[in-house]
N, C-alpha and C positions, 0 to 999 in steps of 0.2 A: 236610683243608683247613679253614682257620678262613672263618666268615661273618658278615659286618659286617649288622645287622637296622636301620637308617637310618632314623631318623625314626619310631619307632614310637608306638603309644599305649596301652602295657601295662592292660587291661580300660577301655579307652577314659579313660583320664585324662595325665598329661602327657607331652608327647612326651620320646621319649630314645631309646637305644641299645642295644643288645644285640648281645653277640659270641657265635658258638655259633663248639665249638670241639670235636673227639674225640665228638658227637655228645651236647653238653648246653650248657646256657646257662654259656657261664663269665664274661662281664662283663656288666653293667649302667652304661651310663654310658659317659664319653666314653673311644673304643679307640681303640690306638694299630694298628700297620700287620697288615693282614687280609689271606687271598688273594680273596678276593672278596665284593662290595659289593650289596647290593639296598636300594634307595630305597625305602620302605613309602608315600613322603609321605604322612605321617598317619596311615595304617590302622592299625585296630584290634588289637590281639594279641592273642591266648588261647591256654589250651592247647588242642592238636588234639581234635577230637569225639569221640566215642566212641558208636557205636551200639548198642544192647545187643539189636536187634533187625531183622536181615538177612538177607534168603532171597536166595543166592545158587545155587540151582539143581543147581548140583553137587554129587554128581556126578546123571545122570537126563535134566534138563530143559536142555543144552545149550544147545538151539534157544531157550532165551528168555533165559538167563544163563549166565555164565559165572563162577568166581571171580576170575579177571582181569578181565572186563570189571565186576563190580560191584565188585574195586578200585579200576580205574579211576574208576569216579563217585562212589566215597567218597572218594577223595583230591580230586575235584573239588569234592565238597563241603563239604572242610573237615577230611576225619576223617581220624583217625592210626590210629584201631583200630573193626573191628567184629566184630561175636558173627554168626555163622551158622545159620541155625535149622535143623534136622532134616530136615525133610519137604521129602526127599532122594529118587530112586528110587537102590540100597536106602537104607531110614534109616539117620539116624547113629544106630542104635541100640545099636555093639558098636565097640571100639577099632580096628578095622581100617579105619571109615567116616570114623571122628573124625580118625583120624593121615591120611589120605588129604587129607581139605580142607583140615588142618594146614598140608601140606607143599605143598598147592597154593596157599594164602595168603602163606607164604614164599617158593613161587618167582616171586611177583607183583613184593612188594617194595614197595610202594606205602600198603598199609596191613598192619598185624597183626589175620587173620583170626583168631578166638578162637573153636573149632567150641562149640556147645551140643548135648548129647547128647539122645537121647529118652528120655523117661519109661519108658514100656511098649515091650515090642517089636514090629517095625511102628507102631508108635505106635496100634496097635491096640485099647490099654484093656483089655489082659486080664492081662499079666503080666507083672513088671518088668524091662529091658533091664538091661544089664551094665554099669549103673552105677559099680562100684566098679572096674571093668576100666579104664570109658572113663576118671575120675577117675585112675588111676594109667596113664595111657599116656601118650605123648610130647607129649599133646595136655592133659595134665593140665585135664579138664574140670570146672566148675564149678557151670554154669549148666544145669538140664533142664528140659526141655518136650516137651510133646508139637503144640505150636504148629500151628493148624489143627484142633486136635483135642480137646476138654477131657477131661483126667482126671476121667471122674464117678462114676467107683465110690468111694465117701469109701474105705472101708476100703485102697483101691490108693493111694489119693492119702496116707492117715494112714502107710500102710509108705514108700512116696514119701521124705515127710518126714522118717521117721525115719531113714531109710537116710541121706540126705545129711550130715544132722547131723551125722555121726563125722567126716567131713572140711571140714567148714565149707562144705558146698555150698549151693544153691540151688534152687527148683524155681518155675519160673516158667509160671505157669497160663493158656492160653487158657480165659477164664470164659464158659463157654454151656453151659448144661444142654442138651442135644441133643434129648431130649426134647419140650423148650418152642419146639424151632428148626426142627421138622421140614418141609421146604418155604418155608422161611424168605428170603425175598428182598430186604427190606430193613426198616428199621426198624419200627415197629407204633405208627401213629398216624394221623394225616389225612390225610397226604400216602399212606399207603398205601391205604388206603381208599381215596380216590379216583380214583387209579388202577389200582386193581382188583390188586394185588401183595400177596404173601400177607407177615405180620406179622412181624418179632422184636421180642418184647415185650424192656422192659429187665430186667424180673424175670429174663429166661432168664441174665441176666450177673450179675444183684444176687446172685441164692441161691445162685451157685455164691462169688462172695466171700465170703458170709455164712460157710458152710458151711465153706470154708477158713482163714478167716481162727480160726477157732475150733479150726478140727484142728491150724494152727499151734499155736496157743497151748497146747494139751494136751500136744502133741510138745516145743514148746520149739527150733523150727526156722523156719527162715527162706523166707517165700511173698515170691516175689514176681508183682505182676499185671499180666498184658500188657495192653496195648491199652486202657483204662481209658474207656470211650465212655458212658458215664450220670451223672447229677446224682445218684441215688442211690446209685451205685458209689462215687462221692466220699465221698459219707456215712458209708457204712461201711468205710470204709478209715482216713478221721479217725479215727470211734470204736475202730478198731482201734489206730491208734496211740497215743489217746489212754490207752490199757491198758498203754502200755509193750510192746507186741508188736513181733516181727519183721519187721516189713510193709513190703515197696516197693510202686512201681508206676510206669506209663509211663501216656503219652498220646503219639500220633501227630499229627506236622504236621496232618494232613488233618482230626481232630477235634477242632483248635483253631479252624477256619476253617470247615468246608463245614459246610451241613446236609443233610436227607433232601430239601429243596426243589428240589435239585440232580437229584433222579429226576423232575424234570417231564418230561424230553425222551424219558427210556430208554433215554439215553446209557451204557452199562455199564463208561465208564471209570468212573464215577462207582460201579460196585457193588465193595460192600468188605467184610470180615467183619473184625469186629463192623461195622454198618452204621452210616451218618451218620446221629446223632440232629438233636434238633430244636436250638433258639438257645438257650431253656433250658439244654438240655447241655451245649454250647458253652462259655454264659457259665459255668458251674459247675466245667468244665474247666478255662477260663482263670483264673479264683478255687484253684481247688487247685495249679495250680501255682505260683504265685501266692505262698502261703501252706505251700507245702513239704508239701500232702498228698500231693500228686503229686513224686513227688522227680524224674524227667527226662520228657525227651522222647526219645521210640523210634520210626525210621522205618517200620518193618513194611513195607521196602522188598518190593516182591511182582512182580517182571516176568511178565508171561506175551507167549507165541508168539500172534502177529495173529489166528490162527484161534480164539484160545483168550479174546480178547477182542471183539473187532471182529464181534459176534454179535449176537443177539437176546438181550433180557435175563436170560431163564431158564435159556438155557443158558451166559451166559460166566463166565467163574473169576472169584473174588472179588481185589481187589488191586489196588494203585497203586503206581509208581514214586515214590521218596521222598530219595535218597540227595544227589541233588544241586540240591533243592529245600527241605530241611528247616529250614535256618539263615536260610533268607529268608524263611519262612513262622513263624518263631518272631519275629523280626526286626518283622515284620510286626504280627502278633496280640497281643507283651506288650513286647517293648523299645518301639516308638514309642507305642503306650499310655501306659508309663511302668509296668506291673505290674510289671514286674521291667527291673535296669540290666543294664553288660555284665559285671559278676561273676554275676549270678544265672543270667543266659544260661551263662555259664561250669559254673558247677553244676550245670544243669539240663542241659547239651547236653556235658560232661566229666567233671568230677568224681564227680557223684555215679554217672554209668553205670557207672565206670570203677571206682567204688570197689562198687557191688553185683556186680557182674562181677570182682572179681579182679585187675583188669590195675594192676599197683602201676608200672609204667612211662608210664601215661595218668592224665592227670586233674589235674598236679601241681601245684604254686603256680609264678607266675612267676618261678625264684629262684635264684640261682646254685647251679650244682650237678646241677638236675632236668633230666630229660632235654627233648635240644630238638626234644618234639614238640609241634607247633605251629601254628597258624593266622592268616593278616591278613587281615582282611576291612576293606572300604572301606565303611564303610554309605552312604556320599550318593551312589552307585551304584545305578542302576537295570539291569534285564535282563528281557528276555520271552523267559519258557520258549517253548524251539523244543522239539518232539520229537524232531525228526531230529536235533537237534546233542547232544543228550543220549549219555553214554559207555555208557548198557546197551545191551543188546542187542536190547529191548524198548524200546515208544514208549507205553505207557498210563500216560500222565500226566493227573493230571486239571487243570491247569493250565496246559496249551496255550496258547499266547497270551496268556498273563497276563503282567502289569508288576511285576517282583514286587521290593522293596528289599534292598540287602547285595551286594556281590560279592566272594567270594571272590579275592582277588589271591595270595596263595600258601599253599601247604601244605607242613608240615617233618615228613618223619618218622626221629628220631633226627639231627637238623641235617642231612639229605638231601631238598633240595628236589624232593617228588614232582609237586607240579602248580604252575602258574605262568600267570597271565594266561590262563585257561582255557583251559589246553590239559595233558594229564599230560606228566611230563617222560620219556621215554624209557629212560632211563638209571638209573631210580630203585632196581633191585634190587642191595641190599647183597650184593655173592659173598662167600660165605662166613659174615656176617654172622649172629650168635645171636639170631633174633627174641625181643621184647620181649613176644610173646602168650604167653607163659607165663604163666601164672596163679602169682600170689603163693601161698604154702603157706598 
């Protein structure tokens, strides 16, 4: 069925039209007769999100996620594809774990689940998973991490890199010397001290960039860094690019916005690994992304089961829900600023995830031809996060009751409208249908 896209504002500039048609943008501009019509009045287009950083639970952790239910709230919020992180009970450490979440992201339908393999097996840090197994399985993997867990043996991390090299992979680093973290509760500065919570210093994230960013460079392979939560993390990731090196990196909704000042109460939605640094940080965050040190924004969507949150602060899991909150919280902290317009939003929340990840079906220009996967967002729309109306399975959001700008009015993935007027659409799964998360060669 052909879809008439009415009144749109392709990266918010003038309105016009778009026909999607066999599941890609085939006109631009005034269409003649369609089988079905959606009025955007106005809303914004892009290409659909791309998350490069998603703990969907599965398989393991059920009780607090699902891969259906955190398709669900990625198509909620925006996104046509996301990356699946590891730390799984068993890990995705071997092609039987990867093809498993594969085919449960396919039979969702809603978005393209794209698994990320583990580093080490267990993600345990001692010896390297089957890499080249997961990379050549059905799941053609691209992206590894041992997420939750830093690879800090350099000589594990330098084989790592060289390993992926041959096939143009990736290895994406949660940066914490474990070491420097041990008992580590939230950030290490005033606010901890005062409340008597034991430190993470930033050095524990800065040495482990330092240190990789340098075993890239000798390998001639490609780091990319998760989570990117320090003003000195910034720094040396510039200087790393500035070398002509291989180097991405992410920054998460929540450490564009919150700070450690947030641990006044003990509230442990508020606890997160890496932890909320200080405004310093923040502002230096919002400067690199800014300025394309920071090439996206990554939700390090993290659900946990009520018991596993709703605790005292020592003992609940670190992690915030992020999935259907992310695009208003960027919205929020650099478009109404004016740090970046809605192409850069585009870049930073599509394109570039889309292109460090592999997914050559995500990401694309507005253009006849590309696939129509897609998003309209209304920004003179407001919305207050509820927990309960939220599509995970989990409610630790740390913006509960917040006003927060941008609504998502519809989501296209492959010109199949997944979500619509905040609600997903039911019907969304392609039968038969060859997902688009294949990973480019």
């Amino acid at each position: 069925m052909s879809l008439l896209l009415a009144n749109v504002r392709p990266y918010g500039g003038e309105l016009t039209d778009f026909v999607v048609d066999d599941g890609v943008i085939a006109k631009i501009g005034a269409a003649g007769r369609v089988d079905e019509l959606l009025d955007a009045q106005g809303a914004v287009l892009l290409p659909g999100l791309v998350d490069l950083h998603t703990h969907l639970r599965e398989p393991g952790r059920e009780d607090a996620e699902t891969v259906a239910t955190g398709s669900a709230a990625a198509a909620l919020g925006g996104y046509t594809a996301v990356f699946a992180m590891p730390n799984t009970d068993p890990a995705a450490d071997s092609a039987g774990v990867v093809e498993q979440v594969h085919r449960l992201g396919q039979a969702s339908g809603l978005v393209d689940v794209q698994p990320i393999g583990a580093v080490t097996v267990g993600r345990a840090g001692q010896q390297l998973a089957e890499l080249g197994a997961m990379a050549d399985s059905a799941a053609r993997v691209r992206v590894f991490s041992d997420d939750g867990a830093c690879v800090s043996d350099p000589a594990l991390m330098r084989r790592a890199l060289e390993y992926v090299k041959a096939f143009g992979g990736v290895i994406a680093q949660h940066a914490e010397d474990p070491r420097l973290t041990v008992g580590a509760q939230m950030n290490e500065g005033n606010v901890s001290g005062r409340l008597g919570l034991a430190g993470w210093p930033a050095v524990a994230e800065e040495s482990i960039i330092a240190r990789d960013v340098l075993l890239a460079a000798h390998v001639g392979s490609r780091l990319h860094v998760c989570h990117v939560s320090t003003a000195g993390s910034v720094e040396l990731i510039r200087w790393a690019k500035s070398k002509g090196w291989a180097i991405t990196a992410e920054v998460t909704p929540h450490h564009l916005l919150l700070t450690d000042e947030c641990a006044d109460g003990y509230d442990p939605v508020f606890k997160v690994n890496p932890p909320l640094r200080t405004q310093t940080d923040v502002d230096a965050l919002r400067a690199g992304l800014a300025d394309g040190t920071i090439d996206c924004v990554a939700t390090d969507h993290a659900p946990h089961a009520v018991e596993d949150k709703e605790t005292e602060w020592g003992a609940a899991l670190p992690g915030m829900l992020g999935l259907q909150t992310a695009l208003s919280i960027v919205i929020e902290t650099m478009l109404v600023p004016g740090r970046l317009d809605w192409r850069g939003v585009a870049e930073r929340m599509s394109v570039a995830p889309a292109r460090i990840g592999g997914l050559a079906g995500h990401g694309r220009e507005l253009e006849v031809g590309a696939p129509a996967n897609l998003v309209l967002v209304d920004p003179d729309s407001r919305w207050t996060v509820s927990p309960a109306g939220l599509a995970s399975r989990s409610r630790n959001t740390p913006f509960a009751g917040r006003s927060l700008p941008g609504r998502v009015v519809a989501t296209l993935l492959r010109g199949r409208i997944t979500a619509r007027g905040g609600a997903v659409v039911g019907d969304a799964a392609l039968e038969g249908a060859e997902s688009d998360a294949a990973v480019s060669a």
